[in-house]
ROGUZA-951432 format. One record per residue (C-alpha): residue number from 1; x, y, z; residue in one letter. Coordinates in Angstrom, 2 decimals. Example, Ala and Ser with C-alpha at 12.3 -4.5 7.8 and 13.67 -1.06 7.14 Angstrom:
<zases>
+-----+---------+---------+---------+------+
: seq :      xx :      yy :      zz : type :
+-----+---------+---------+---------+------+
:   1 :   12.30 :   -4.50 :    7.80 :    A :
:   2 :   13.67 :   -1.06 :    7.14 :    S :
+-----+---------+---------+---------+------+
</zases>
This chain:
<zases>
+-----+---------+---------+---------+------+
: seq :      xx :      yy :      zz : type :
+-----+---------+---------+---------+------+
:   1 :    0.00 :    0.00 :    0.00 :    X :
:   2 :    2.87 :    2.38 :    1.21 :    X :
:   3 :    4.76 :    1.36 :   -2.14 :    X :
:   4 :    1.71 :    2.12 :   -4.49 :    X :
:   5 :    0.99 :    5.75 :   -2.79 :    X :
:   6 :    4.29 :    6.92 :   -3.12 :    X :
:   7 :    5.25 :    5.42 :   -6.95 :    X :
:   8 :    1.47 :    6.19 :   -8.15 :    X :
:   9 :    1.36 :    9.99 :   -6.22 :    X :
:  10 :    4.96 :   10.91 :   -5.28 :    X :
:  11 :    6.83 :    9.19 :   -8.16 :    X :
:  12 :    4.08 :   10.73 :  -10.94 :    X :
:  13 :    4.42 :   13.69 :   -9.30 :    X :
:  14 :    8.29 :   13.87 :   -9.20 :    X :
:  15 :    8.91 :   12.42 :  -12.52 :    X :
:  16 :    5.97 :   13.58 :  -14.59 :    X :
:  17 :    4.20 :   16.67 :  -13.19 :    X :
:  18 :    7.25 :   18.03 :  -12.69 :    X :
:  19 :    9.00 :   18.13 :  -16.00 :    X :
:  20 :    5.69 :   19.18 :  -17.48 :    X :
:  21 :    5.69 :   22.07 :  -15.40 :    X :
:  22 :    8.92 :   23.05 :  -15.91 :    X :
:  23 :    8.61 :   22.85 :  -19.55 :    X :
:  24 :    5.15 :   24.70 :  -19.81 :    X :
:  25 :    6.89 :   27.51 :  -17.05 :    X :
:  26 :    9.46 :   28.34 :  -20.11 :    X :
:  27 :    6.90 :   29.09 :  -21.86 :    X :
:  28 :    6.55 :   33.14 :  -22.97 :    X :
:  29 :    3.48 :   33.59 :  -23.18 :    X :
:  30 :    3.84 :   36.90 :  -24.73 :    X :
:  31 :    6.15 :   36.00 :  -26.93 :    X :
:  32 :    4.66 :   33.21 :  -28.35 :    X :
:  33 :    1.70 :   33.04 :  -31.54 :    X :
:  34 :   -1.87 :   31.97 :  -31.13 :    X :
:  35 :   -1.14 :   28.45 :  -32.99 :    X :
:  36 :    2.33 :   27.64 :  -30.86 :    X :
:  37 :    0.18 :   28.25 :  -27.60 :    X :
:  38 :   -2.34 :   25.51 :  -29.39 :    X :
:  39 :    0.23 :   23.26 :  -29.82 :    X :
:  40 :    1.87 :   23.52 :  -26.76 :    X :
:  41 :   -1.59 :   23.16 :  -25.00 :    X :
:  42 :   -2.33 :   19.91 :  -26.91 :    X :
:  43 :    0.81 :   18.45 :  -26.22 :    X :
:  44 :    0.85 :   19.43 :  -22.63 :    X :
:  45 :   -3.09 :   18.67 :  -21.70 :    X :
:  46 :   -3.29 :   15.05 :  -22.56 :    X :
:  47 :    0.19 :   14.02 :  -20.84 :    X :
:  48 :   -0.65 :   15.96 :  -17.81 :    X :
:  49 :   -4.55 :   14.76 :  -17.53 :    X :
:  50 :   -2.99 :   10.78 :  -17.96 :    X :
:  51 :   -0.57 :   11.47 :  -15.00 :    X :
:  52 :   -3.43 :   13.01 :  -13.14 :    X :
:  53 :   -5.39 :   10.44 :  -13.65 :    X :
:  54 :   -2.84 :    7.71 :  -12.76 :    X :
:  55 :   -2.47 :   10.00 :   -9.43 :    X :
:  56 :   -6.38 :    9.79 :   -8.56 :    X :
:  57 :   -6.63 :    6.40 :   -9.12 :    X :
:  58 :   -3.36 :    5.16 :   -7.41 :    X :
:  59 :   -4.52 :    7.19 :   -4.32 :    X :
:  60 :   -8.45 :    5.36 :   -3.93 :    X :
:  61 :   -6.42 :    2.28 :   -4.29 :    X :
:  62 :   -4.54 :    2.93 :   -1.39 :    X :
:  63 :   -7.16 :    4.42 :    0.51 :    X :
:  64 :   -9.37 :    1.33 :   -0.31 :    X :
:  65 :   -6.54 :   -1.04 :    0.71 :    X :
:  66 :   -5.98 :    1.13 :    3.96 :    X :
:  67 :   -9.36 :    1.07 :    4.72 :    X :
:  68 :   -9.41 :   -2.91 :    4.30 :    X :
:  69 :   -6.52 :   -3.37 :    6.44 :    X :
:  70 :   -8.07 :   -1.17 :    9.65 :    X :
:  71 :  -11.49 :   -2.77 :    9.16 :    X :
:  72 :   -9.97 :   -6.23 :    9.40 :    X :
:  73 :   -7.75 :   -5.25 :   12.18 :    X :
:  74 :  -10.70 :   -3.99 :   13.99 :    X :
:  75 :  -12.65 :   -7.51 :   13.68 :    X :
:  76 :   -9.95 :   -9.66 :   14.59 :    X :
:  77 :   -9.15 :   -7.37 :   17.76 :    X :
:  78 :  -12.70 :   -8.06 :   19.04 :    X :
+-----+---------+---------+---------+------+
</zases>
């Protein structure tokens, strides 16, 4: 569980969001033409949504799986 948050949050995060940011913050936006911004857009939008989504998903997993453990901690306590 420990593993998955922190390669599917931190690791996206670190290695993907990152760069992505980095790249889109060298960006000049007023130096640059209506159809570069277009194309930078496109090819930033769908990379960035896929890590986000990898993010979201990688975190209910791990809440799920944290949430399994406690509740089956709590019933064999009893």
């Amino acid at each position: 569980m420990t593993f998955l948050k922190l390669i599917g949050t931190i690791g996206v995060t670190f290695f993907g969001n990152v760069p992505l940011n980095n790249t889109l913050d060298a960006v000049r936006l007023n130096k640059i033409s209506v159809d570069d911004l277009k194309l930078t857009r496109s090819a930033f939008e769908s990379s960035w949504n896929n890590l986000n989504l990898v993010r979201t998903l990688s975190s209910i997993v791990a809440l799920v799986l944290l949430l399994v453990a406690a509740l089956k901690n709590n019933t064999s306590v009893g």
